[in-house]
C-alpha positions in Angstrom: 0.4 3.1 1.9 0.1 -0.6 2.2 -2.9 -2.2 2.7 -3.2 -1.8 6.4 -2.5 2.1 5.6 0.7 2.8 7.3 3.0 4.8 4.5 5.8 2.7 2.7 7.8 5.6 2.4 8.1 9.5 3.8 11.2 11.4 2.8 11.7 14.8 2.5 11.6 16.5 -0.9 12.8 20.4 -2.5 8.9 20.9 -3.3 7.6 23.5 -1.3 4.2 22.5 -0.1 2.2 23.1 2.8 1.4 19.9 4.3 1.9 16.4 2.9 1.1 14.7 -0.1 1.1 11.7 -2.5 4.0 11.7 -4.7 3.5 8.1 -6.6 0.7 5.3 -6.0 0.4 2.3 -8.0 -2.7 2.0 -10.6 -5.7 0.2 -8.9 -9.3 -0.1 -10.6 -10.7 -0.2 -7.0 -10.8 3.1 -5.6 -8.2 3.6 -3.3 -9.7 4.4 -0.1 -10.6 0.2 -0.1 -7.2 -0.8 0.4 -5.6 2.1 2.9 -8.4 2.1 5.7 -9.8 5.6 3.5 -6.7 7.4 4.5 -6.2 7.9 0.5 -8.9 9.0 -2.0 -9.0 8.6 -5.9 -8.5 5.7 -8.3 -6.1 4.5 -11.3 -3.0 6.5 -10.6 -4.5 9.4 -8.8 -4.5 9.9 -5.0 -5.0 12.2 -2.4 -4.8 12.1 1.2 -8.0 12.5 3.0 -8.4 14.8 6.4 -8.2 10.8 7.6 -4.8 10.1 6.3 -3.3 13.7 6.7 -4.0 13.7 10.2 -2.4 10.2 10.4 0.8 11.6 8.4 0.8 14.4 10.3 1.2 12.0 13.7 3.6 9.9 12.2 5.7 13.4 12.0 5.1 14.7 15.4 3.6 17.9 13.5 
């Protein structure tokens, strides 16, 4: 997500999962949450989406 917190990139994938996910994010010190208006948890290269940022996702889809 860029700093504003819109995602870069959504593209479909042969992983079966149940709703969306973070497949890459670039290592920060600074938790995460700082630099995507808290739609993404976690720090260093770990992320998540929060109920924040699934529900945006999920928008973004028409889902």
């Amino acid at each position: 997500m860029s700093p504003s917190g819109i995602p870069l990139k959504i593209e479909p994938n042969n992983k079966k999962v149940k709703s969306p996910i973070i497949s890459w994010v670039k290592y920060s010190a600074t938790p995460h949450s700082w630099n995507t208006r808290s739609r993404l948890t976690g720090t260093k290269n770990t992320a998540k989406l929060t109920s924040s940022g699934q529900k945006f996702v999920q928008l973004l889809l028409w889902e």
